[in-house]
TORRO-267756 format. One record per atom (N, C-alpha, C): residue number from 1; residue in one letter; atom name; z, y, x. Coordinates in pm, whole numbers. Example, Ala and Ser with C-alpha at 12.3 -4.5 7.8 and 13.67 -1.06 7.14 Angstrom:
residues 2
1,a,N,780,-569,1319
1,a,CA,780,-450,1230
1,a,C,780,-330,1320
2,s,N,708,-225,1285
2,s,CA,714,-106,1367
2,s,C,787,3,1290
This chain:
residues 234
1,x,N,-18101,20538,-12618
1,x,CA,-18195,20621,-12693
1,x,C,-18144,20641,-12834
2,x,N,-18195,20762,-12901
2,x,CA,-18119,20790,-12989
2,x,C,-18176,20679,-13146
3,x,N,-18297,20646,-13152
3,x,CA,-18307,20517,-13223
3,x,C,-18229,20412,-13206
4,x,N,-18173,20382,-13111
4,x,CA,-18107,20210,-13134
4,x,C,-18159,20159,-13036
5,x,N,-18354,20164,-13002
5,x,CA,-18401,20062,-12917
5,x,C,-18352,19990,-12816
6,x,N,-18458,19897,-12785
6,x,CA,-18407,19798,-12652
6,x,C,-18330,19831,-12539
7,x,N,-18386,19972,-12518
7,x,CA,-18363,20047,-12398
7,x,C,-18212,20030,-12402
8,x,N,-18160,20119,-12501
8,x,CA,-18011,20139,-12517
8,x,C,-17962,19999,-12501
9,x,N,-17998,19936,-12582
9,x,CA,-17950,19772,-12614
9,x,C,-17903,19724,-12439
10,x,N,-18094,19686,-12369
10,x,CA,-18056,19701,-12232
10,x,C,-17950,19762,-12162
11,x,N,-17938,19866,-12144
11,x,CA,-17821,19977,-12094
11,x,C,-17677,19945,-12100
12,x,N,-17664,19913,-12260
12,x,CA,-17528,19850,-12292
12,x,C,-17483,19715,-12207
13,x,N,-17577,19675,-12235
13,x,CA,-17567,19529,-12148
13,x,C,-17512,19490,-12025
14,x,N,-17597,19628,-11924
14,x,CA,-17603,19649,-11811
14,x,C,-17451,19654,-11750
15,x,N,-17342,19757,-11849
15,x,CA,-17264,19833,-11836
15,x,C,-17160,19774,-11895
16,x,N,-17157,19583,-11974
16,x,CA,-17062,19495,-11993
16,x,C,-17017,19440,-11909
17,x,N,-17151,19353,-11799
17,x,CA,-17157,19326,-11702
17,x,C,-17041,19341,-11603
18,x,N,-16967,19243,-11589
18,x,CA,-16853,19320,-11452
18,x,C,-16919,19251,-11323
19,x,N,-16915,19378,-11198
19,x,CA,-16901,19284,-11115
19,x,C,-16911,19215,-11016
20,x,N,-16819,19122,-11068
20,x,CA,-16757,19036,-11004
20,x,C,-16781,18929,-11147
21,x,N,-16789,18741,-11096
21,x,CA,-16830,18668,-11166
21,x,C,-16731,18567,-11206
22,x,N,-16622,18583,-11166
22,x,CA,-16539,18483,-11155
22,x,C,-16405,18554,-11106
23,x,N,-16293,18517,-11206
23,x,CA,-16134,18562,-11227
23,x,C,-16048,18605,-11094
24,x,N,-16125,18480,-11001
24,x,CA,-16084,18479,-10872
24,x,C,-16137,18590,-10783
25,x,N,-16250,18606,-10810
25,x,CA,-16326,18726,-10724
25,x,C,-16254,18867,-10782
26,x,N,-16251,18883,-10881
26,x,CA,-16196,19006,-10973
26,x,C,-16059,19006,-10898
27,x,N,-15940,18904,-10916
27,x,CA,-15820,18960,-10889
27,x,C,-15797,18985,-10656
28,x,N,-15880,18924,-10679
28,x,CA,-15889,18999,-10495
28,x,C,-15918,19143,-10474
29,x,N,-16094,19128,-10531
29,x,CA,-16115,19271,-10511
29,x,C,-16042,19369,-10592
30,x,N,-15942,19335,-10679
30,x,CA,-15818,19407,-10756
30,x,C,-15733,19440,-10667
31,x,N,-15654,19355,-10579
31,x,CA,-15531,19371,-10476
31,x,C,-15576,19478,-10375
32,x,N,-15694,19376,-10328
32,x,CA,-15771,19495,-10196
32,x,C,-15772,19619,-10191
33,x,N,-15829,19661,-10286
33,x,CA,-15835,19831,-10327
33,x,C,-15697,19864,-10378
34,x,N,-15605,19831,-10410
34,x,CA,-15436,19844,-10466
34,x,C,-15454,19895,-10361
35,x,N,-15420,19810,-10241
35,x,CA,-15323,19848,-10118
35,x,C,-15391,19930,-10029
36,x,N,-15536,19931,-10037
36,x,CA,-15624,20047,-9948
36,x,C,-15656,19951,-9822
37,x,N,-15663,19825,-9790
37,x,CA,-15682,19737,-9687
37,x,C,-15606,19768,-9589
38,x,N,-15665,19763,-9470
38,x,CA,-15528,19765,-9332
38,x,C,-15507,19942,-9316
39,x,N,-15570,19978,-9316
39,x,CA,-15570,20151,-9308
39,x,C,-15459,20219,-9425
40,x,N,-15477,20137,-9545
40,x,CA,-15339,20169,-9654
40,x,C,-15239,20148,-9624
41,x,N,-15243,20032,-9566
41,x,CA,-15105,19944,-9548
41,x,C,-15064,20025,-9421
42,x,N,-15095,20055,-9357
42,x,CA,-15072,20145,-9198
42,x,C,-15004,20285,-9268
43,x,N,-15129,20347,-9295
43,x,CA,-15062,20503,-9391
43,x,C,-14924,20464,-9449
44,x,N,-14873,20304,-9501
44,x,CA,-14799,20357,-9603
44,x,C,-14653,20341,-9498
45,x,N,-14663,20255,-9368
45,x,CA,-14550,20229,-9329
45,x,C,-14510,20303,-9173
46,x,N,-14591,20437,-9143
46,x,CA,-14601,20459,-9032
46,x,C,-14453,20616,-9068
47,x,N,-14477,20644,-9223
47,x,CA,-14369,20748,-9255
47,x,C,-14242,20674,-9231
48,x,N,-14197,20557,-9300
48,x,CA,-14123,20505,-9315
48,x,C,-14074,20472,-9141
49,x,N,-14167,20429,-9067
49,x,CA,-14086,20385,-8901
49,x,C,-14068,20520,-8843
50,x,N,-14150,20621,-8904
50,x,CA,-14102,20766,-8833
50,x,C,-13946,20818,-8853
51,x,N,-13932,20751,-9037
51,x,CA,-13787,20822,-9061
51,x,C,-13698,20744,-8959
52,x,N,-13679,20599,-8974
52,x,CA,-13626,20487,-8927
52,x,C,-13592,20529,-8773
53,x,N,-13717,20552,-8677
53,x,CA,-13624,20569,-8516
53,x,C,-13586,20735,-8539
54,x,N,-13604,20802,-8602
54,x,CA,-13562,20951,-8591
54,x,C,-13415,20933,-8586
55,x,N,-13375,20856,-8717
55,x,CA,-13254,20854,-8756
55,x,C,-13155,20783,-8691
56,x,N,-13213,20686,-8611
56,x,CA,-13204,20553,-8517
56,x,C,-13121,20643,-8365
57,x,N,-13188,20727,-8378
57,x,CA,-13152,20833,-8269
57,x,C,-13104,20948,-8243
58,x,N,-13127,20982,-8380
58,x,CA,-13025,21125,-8396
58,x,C,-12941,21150,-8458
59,x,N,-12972,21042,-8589
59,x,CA,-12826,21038,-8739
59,x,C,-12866,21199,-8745
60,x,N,-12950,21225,-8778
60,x,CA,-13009,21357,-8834
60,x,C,-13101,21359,-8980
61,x,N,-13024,21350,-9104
61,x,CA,-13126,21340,-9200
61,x,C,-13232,21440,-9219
62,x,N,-13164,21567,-9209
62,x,CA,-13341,21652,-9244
62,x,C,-13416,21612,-9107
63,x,N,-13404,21579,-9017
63,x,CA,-13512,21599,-8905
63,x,C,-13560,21516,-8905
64,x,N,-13512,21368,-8965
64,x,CA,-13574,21230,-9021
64,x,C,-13681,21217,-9128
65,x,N,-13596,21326,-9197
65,x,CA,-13675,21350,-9333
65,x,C,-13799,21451,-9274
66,x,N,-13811,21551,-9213
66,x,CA,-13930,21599,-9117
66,x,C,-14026,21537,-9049
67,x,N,-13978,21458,-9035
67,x,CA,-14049,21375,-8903
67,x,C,-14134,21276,-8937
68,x,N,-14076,21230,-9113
68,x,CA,-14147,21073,-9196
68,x,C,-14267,21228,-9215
69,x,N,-14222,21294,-9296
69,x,CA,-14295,21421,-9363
69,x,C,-14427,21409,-9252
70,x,N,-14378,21522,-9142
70,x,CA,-14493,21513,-9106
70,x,C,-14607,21448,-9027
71,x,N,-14551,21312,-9009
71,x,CA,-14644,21226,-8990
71,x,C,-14761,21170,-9116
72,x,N,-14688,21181,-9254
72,x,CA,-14754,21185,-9339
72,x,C,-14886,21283,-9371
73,x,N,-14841,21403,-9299
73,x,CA,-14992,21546,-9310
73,x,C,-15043,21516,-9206
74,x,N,-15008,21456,-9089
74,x,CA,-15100,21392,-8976
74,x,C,-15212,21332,-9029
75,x,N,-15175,21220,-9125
75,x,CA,-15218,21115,-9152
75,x,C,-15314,21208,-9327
76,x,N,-15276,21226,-9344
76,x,CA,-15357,21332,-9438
76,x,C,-15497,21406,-9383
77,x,N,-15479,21471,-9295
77,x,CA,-15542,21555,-9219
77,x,C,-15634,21506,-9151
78,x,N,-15595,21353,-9113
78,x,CA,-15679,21328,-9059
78,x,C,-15806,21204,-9174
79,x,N,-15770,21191,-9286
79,x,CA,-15827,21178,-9434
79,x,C,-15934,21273,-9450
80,x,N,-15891,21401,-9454
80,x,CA,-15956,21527,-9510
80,x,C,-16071,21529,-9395
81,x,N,-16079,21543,-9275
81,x,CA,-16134,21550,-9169
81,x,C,-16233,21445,-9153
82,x,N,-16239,21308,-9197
82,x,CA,-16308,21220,-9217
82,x,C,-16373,21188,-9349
83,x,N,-16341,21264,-9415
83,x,CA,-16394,21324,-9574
83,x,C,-16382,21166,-9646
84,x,N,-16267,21078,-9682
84,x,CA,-16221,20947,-9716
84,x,C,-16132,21007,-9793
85,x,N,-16112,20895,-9876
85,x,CA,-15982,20889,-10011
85,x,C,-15845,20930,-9941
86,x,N,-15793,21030,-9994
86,x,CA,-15658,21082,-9963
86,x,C,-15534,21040,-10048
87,x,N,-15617,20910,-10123
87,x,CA,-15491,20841,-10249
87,x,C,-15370,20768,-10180
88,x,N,-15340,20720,-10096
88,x,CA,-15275,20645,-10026
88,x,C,-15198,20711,-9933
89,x,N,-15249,20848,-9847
89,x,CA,-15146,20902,-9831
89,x,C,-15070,20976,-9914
90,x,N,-15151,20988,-10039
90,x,CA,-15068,21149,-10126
90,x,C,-14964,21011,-10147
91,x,N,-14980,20950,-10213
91,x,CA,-14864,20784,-10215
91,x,C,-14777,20837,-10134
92,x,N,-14772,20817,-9993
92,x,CA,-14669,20810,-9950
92,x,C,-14638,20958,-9914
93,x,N,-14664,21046,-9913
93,x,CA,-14634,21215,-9986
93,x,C,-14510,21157,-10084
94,x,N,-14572,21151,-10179
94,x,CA,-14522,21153,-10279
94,x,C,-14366,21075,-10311
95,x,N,-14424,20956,-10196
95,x,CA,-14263,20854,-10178
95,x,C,-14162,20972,-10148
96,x,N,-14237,21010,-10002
96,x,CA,-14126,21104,-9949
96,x,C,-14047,21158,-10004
97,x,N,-14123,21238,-10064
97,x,CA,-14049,21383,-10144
97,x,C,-13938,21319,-10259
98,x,N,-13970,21147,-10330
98,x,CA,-13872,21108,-10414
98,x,C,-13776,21118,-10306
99,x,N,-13790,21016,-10201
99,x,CA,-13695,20964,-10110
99,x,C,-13622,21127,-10093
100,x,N,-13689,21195,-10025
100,x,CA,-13621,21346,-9954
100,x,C,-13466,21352,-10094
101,x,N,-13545,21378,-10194
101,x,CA,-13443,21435,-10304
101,x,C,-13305,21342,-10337
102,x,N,-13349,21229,-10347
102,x,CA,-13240,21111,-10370
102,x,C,-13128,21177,-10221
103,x,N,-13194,21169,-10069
103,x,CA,-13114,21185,-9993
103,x,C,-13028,21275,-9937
104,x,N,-13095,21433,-10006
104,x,CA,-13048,21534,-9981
104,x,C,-12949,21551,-10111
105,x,N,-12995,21511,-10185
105,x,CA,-12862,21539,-10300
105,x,C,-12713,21491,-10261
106,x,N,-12733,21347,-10197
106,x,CA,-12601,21293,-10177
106,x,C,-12549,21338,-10029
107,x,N,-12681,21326,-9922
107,x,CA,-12665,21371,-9802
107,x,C,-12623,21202,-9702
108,x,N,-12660,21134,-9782
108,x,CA,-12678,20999,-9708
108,x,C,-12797,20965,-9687
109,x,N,-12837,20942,-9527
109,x,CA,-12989,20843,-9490
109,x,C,-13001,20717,-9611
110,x,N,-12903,20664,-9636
110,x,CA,-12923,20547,-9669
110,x,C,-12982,20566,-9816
111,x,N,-12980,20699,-9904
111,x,CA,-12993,20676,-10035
111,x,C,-13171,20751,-10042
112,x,N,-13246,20755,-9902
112,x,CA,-13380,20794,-9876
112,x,C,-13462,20655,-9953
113,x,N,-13386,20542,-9942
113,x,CA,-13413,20420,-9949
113,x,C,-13373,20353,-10088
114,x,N,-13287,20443,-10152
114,x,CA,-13260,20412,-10280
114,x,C,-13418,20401,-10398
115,x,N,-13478,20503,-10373
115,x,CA,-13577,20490,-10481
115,x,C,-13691,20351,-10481
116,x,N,-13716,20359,-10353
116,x,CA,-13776,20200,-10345
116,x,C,-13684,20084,-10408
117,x,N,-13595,20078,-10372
117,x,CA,-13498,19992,-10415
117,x,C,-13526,20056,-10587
118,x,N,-13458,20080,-10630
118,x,CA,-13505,20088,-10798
118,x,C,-13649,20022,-10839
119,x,N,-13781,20113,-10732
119,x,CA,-13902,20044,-10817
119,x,C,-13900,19878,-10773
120,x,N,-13883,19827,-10692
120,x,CA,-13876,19702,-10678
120,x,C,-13814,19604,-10809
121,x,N,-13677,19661,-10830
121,x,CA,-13591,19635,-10878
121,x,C,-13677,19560,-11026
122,x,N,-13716,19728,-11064
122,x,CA,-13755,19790,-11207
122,x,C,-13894,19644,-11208
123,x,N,-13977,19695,-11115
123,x,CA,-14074,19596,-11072
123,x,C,-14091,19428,-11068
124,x,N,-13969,19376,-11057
124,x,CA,-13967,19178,-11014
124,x,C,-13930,19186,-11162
125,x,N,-13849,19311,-11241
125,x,CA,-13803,19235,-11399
125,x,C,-13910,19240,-11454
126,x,N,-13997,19365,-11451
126,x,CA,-14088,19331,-11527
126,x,C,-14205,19220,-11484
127,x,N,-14253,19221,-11392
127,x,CA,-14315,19136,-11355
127,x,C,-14284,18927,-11390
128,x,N,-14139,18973,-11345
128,x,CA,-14083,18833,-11391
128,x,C,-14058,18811,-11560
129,x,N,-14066,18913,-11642
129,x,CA,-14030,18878,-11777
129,x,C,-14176,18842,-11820
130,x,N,-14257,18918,-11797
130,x,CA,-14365,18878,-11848
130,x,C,-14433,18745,-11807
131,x,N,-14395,18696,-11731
131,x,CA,-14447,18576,-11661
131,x,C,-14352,18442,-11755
132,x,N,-14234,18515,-11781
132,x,CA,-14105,18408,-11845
132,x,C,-14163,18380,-12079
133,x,N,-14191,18520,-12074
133,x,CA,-14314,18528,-12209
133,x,C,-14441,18462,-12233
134,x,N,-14496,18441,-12109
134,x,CA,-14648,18415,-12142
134,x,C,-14748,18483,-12173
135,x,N,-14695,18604,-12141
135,x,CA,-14789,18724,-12118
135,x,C,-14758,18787,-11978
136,x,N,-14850,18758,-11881
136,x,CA,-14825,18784,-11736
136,x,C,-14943,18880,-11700
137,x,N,-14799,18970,-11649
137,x,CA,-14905,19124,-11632
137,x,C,-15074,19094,-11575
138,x,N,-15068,19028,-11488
138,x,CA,-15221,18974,-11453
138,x,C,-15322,18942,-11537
139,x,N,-15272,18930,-11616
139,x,CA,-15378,18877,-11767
139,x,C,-15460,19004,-11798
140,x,N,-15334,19105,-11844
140,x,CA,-15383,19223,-11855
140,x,C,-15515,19289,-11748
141,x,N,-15512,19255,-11656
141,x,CA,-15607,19307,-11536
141,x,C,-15738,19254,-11597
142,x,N,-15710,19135,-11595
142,x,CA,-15861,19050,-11648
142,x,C,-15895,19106,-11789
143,x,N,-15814,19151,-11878
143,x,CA,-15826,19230,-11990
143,x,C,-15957,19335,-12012
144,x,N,-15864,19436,-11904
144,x,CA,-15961,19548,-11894
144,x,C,-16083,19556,-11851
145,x,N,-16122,19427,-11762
145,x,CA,-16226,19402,-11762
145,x,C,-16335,19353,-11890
146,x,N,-16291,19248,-11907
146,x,CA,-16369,19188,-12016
146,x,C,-16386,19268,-12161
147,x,N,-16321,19395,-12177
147,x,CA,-16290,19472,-12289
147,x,C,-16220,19417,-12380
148,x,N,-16149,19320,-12360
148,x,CA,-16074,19208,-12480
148,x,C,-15917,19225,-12399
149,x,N,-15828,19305,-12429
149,x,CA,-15738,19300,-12353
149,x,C,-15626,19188,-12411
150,x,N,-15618,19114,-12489
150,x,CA,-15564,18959,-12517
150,x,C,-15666,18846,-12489
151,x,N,-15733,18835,-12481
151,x,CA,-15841,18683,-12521
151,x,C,-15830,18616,-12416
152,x,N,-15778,18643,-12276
152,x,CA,-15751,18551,-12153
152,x,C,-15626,18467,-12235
153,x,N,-15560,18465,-12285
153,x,CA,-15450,18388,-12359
153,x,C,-15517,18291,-12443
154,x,N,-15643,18271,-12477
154,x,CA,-15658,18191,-12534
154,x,C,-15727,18051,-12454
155,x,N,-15720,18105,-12336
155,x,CA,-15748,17985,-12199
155,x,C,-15665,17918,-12134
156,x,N,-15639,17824,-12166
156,x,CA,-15509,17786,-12106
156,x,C,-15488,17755,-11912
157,x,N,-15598,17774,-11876
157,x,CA,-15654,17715,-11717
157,x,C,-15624,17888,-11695
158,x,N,-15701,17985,-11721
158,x,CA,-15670,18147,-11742
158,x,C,-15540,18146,-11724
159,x,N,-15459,18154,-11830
159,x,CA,-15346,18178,-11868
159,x,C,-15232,18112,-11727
160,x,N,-15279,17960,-11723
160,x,CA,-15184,17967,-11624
160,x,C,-15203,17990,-11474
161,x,N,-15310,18063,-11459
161,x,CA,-15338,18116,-11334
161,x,C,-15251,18206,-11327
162,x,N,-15284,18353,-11446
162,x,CA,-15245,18450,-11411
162,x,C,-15061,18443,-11388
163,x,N,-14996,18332,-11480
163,x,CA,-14871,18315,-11467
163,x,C,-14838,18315,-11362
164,x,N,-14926,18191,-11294
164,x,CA,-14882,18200,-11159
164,x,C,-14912,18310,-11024
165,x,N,-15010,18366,-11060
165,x,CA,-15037,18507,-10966
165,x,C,-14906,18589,-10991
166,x,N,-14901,18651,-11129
166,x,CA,-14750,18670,-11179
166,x,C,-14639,18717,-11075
167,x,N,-14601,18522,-11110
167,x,CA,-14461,18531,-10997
167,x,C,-14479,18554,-10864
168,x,N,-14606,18526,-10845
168,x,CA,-14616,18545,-10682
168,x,C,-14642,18706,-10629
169,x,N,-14648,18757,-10713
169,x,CA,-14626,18923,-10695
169,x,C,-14506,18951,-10739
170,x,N,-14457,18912,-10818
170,x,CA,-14230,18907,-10809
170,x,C,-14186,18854,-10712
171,x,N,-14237,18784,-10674
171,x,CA,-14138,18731,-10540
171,x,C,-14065,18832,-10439
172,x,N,-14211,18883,-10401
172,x,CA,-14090,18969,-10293
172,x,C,-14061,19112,-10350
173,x,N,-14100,19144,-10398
173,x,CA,-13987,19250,-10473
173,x,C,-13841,19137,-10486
174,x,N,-13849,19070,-10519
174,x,CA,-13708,19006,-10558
174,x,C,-13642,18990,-10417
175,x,N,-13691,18943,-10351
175,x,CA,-13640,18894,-10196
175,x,C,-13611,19083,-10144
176,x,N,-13666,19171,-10145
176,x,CA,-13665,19296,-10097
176,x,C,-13503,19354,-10133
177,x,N,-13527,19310,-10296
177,x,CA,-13386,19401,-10361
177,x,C,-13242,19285,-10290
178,x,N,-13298,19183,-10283
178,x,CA,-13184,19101,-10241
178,x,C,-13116,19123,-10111
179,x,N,-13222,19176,-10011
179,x,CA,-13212,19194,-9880
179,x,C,-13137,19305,-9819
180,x,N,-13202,19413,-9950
180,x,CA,-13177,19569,-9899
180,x,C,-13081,19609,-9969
181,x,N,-13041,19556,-10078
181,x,CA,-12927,19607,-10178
181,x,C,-12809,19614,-10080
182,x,N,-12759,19495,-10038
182,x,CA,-12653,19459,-9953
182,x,C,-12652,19614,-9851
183,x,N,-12755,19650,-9774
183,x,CA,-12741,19699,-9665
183,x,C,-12717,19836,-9705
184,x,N,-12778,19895,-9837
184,x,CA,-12785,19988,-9896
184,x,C,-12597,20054,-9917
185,x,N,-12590,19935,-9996
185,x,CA,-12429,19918,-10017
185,x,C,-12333,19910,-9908
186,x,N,-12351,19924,-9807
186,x,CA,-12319,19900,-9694
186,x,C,-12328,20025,-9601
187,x,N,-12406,20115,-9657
187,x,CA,-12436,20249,-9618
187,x,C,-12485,20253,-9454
188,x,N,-12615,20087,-9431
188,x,CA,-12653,20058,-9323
188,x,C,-12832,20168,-9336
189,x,N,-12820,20309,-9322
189,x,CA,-12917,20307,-9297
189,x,C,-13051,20252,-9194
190,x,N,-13037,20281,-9098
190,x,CA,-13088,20207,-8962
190,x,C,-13163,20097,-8997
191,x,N,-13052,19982,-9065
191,x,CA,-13062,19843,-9043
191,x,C,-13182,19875,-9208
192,x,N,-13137,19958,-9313
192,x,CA,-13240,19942,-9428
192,x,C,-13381,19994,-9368
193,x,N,-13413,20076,-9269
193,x,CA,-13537,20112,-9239
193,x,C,-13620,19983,-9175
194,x,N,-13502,19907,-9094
194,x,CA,-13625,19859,-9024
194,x,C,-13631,19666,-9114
195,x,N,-13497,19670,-9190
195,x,CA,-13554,19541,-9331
195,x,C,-13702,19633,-9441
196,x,N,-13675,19741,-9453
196,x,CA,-13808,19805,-9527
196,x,C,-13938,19776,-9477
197,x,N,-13952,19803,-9298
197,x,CA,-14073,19764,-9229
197,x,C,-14089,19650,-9225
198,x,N,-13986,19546,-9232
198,x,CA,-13997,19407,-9211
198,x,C,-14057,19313,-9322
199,x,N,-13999,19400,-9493
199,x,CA,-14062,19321,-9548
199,x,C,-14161,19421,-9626
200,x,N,-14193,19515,-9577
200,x,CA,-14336,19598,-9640
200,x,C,-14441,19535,-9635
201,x,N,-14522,19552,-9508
201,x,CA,-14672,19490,-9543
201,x,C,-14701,19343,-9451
202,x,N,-14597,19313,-9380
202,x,CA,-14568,19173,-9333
202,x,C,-14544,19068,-9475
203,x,N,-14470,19142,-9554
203,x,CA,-14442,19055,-9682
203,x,C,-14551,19079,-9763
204,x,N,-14592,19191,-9781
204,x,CA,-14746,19191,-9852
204,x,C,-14824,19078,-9837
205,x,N,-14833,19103,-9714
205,x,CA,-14982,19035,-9669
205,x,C,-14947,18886,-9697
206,x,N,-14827,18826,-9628
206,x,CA,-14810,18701,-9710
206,x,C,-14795,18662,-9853
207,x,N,-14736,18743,-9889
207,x,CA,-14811,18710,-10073
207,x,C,-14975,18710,-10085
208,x,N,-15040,18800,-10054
208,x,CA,-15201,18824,-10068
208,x,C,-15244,18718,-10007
209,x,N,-15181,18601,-9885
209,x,CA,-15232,18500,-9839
209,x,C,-15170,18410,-9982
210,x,N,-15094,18408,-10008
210,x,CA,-15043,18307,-10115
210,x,C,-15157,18300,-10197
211,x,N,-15161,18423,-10299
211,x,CA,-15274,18418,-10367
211,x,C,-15400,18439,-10324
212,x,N,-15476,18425,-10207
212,x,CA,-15571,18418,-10207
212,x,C,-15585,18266,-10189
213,x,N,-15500,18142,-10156
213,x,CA,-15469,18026,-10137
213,x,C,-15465,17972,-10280
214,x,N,-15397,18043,-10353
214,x,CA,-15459,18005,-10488
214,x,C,-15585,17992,-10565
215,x,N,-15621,18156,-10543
215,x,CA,-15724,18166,-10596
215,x,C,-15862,18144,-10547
216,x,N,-15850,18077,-10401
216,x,CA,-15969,18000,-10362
216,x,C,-15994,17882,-10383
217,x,N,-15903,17777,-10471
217,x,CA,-15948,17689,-10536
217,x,C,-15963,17643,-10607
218,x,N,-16009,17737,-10698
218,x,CA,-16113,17740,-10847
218,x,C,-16180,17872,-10868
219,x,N,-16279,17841,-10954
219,x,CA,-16374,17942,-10989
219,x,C,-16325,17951,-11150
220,x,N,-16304,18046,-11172
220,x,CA,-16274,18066,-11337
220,x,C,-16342,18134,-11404
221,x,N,-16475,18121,-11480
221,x,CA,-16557,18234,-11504
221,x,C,-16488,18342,-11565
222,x,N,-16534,18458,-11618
222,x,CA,-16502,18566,-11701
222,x,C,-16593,18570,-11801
223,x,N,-16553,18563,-11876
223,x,CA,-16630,18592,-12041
223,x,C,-16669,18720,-12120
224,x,N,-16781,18770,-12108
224,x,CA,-16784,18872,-12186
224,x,C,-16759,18857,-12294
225,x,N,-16691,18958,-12413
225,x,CA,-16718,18913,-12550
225,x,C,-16820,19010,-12619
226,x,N,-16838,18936,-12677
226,x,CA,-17007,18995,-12753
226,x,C,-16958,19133,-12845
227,x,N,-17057,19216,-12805
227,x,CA,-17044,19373,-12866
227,x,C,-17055,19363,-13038
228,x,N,-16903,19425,-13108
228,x,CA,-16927,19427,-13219
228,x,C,-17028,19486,-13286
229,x,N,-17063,19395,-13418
229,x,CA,-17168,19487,-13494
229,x,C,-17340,19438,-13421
230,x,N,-17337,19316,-13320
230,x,CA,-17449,19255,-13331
230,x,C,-17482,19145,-13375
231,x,N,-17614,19107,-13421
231,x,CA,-17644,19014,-13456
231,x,C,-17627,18904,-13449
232,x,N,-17640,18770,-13497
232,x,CA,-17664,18661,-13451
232,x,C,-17747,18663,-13359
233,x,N,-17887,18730,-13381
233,x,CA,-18035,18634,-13344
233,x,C,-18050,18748,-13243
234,x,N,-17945,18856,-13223
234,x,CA,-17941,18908,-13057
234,x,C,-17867,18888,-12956
């Protein structure tokens, strides 16, 4: 209200509120919605096994590159048709078309697979530097919640949670680039499609068991911090 009153006061309040009550509940229902649950994780790896036996069988890159494609507007289409979030396939749209360009430029299957390889790459350093600092990207998550995007640092039980959530989301990016670099270099397409399916959402999901193994044994509250410019005695 345009006085100030309770009402507003109320309202504000309402709208600090996260929620979720506890660090642990927050960074689940954080991951969950990342990956889009089993229906994401499906959308994201069904392009990828399309390119994989196309190529498996024909050593045909555009028809590989067709074939991830249009299983992807399958999988779109059938989004639009069920009137549901189309974020997860435009995702892997969107992989494609990096992947398409990397592969048609050089005209190697194997460099379809190059751009993942980079974000991974790009991905375990950062992930791992910040964890090696003491500022671990996870912190930040709890940040934006609480509207205090530092003050989880001043918890030390906080702090070394998120460290450790952290590395456990570097991990397999690290294990990925280690796996696939070789094969990449090796100009093993085939063999990089089906290490991609192997450690996509099989390796996901075992990290998300890691940390949910973590983060089911403790409760860490979340702290609002109090809205500048109020009172003591409110």
């Amino acid at each position: 209200m345009p006085d100030g009153g309770p009402a507003t006061d109320d309202a504000e309040d309402t709208q600090d509120v996260p929620t979720h009550t506890t660090v642990e509940e927050l960074v689940r229902h954080r991951l969950g919605t990342a990956l889009g649950g089993v229906r994401g994780i499906v959308e994201s790896a069904v392009p990828t096994l399309g390119f994989t036996v196309s190529w498996i069988t024909t050593h045909e890159l555009k028809l590989s590159l067709v074939v991830s494609a249009g299983l992807a507007l399958v999988l779109l289409a059938a989004r639009v048709m069920q009137r549901t979030t189309v974020q997860f396939v435009f995702n892997s749209l969107f992989g494609i078309a990096v992947a398409a360009v990397f592969a048609l430029r050089s005209g190697r299957a194997e460099d379809a697979f190059l751009p993942g390889l980079i974000y991974n790459a790009a991905y375990a350093v950062a992930l791992s530097f910040s964890a090696l600092i003491r500022w671990p990207l996870v912190g930040f998550m709890i940040g934006a919640v609480t509207g205090d995007p530092t003050s989880w640092r001043q918890d030390r039980q906080l702090l070394s949670l998120c460290t450790k959530l952290t590395w456990i989301l570097a991990a397999p990016c690290v294990v990925r680039v280690l796996v696939q670099y070789p094969l990449w270099a090796a100009h093993q397409a085939g063999w990089l499609g089906v290490a991609k399916l192997a450690m996509g959402w099989p390796l996901q999901l075992a990290t998300l068991a890691a940390m949910a193994w973590l983060l089911n044994r403790d409760s860490t509250p979340i702290e609002i911090p109090v809205r500048k410019g109020r009172s003591a005695a409110q």
